[in-house]
N, C-alpha and C positions, 0 to 999 in steps of 0.2 A: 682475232679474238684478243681483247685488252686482258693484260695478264698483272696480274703485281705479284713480288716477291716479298715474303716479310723478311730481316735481316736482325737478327740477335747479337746479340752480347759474347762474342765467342774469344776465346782466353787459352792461347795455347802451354800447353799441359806442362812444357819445359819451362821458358821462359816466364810464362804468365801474360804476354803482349797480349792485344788485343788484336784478333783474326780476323776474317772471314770463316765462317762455319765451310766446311765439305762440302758436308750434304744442302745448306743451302747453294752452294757454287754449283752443286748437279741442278737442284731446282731451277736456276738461273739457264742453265740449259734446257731444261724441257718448258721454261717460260718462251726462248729463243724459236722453238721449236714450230709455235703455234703464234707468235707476236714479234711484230720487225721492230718494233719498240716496247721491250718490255721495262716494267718499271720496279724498282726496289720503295721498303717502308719498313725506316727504323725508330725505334722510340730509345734514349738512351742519353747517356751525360755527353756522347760526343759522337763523332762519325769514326775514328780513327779503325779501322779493321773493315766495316763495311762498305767504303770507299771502293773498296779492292774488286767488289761485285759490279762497277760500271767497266773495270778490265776485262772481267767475262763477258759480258756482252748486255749488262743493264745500259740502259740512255738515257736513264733520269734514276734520283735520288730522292726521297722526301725526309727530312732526318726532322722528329718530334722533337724537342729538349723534354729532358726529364731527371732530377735525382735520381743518383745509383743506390740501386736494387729498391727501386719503385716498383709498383707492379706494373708493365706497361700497359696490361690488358683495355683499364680505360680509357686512353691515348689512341690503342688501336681501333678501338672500337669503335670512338668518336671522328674520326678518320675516315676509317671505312664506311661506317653510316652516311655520312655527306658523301664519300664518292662514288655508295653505291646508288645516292640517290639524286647525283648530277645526269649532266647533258650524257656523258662519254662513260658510261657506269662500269667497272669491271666484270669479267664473266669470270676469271678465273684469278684463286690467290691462293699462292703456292709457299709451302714451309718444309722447316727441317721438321721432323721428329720430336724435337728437344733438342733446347740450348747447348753449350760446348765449353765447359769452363768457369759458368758462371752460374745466377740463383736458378740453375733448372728444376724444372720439375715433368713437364712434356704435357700437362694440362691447357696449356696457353690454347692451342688450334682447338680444342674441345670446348672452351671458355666463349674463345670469339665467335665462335661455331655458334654456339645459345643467343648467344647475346646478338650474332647480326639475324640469328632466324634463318642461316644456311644448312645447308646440308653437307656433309663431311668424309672422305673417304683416305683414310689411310693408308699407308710403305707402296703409294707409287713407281713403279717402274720406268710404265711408259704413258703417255696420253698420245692422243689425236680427236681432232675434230671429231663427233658421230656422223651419222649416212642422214641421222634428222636434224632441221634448224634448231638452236639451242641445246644440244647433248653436245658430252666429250665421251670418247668411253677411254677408259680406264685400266691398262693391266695393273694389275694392284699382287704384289709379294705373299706367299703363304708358305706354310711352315712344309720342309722339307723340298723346297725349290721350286716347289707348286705354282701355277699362277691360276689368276683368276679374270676374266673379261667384264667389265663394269659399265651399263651404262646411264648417265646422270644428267640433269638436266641442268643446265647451267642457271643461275650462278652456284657456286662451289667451293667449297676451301678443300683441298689434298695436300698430303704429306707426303716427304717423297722418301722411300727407301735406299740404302746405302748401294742396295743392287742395280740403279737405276744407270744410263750411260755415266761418265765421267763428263767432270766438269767443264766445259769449253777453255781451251788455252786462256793465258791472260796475256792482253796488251796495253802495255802502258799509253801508248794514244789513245787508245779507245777510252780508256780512264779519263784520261785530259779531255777528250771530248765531252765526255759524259756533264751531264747537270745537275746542280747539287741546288735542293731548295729545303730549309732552314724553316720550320713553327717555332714559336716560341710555344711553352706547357702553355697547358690549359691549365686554370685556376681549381682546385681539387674543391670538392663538394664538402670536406671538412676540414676547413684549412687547421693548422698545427699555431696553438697562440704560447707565448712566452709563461703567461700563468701555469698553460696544462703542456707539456712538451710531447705528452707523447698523442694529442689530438684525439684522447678517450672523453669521453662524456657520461653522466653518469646512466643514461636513458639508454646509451650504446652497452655500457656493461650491464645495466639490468635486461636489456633484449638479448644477450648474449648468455648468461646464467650459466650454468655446472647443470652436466646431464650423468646418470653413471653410465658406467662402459658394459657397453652389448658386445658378449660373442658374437662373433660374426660365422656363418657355419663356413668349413676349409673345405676347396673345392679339389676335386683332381681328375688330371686328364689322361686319359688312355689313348693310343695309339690312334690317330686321325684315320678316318675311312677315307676310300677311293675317291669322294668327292669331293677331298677338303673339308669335311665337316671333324667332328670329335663327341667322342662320349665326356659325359661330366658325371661323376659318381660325388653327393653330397654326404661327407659324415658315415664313410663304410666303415666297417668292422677291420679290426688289425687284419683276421684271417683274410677276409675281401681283400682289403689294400693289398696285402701279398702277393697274391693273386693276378690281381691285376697289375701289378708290378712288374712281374716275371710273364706274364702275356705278354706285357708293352716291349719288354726285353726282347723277347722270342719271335715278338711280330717284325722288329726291327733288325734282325740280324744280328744283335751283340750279346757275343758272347760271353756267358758267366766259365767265372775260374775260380777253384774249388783249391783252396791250398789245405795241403795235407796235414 
């Protein structure tokens, strides 16, 4: 099962370097898991931190060029597109959650998700092949330690949970071995010219306009049922909210303390 890894922009929190992400280092292993060669894909001003993912046990690299804090989405997607519609197409492309340091936001695998026309399952644990040709199934993380069995027809994008195995050791030969292959960008669809710097147009700010701001109704969750599921109460009354408050409390074991 040909697997790719995406690799981010990850920035450790002390120093500021640039890392290898965790959670993408677990991914790298459940890529390992299912592919003798799996593959990493990064979009980014340099390789310096994602290198570190052919230690774990990637055997090729494909690193985009791209300005820092571009949206990579494009890059990815143009990418993906061609490889998903080569001879050797991926079945499966595996991510963190969200970035580590840098412009996160954790929408990216949702974005790429639209844009290649795949289907998406998120906080991964475990994968393995299905019992049918083209499925994987899925243990997939839920709240309160919960799991859930998933199963999904390949091709796929999944995200992988922090809960998931640990990362495969790293070895510095396996690094040196690894293959490192360099894109130059692609040429952006509205390039940036010296007269307009910030590459606005007037047609783009008129399609763009001022809308006013909608409440949006606030939602809230009560205590999950037996099977994983949850109630959602839209817009209850103070006394309700209370209410169900102090059920969510009661249902879960913790304790109110009443100071005198």
């Amino acid at each position: 099962m040909k697997t790719i890894v995406l690799l981010s922009d990850a920035k450790n929190p002390v120093s500021g370097r640039a890392q290898l992400s965790r959670l993408e280092a677990q991914a790298i292993g459940l890529a390992a898991s299912l592919d003798e060669a799996p593959q990493g894909l990064h979009v980014g001003p340099g390789e310096e931190g994602v290198t570190a993912g052919l230690g774990h046990g990637l055997t090729g690299l494909d690193v985009v060029a791209a300005p820092d804090g571009e949206d990579p989405l494009p890059a990815l997607s143009a990418f993906l597109n061609d490889a998903l519609a080569g001879d050797a197409p991926p079945a499966l492309i595996l991510c963190g959650r969200r970035g580590e340091g840098g412009l996160e936001t954790g929408l990216v695998p949702y974005l790429l998700a639209e844009a290649l026309g795949l289907p998406i399952l998120a906080d991964a644990v475990a994968v393995r092949p299905g019992d049918a040709p083209g499925t994987l199934v899925v243990d997939q993380a839920m709240a309160k330690g919960a799991r859930r069995r998933i199963t999904v027809r390949l091709p796929v994008i999944v995200t992988v949970h922090p809960l998931s195995p640990p990362p495969p050791p790293f070895a510095f030969a396996r690094m040196r071995r690894g293959e490192i292959r360099r894109h130059a960008a692609a040429a952006s669809e509205m390039p940036i010219t010296a007269a307009d710097p910030t590459g606005s147009s007037p047609a783009a700010e008129a399609a763009a306009g001022e809308r006013p701001h909608r409440a949006r109704p606030k939602l809230m969750r009560t205590a999950g049922t037996a099977s994983g599921g949850a109630n959602l109460h839209v817009g209850p009354e103070p006394e309700e909210a209370a209410r169900l408050i102090l059920a969510y409390l009661e249902d879960n074991g913790i304790r109110r303390y009443v100071r005198a």
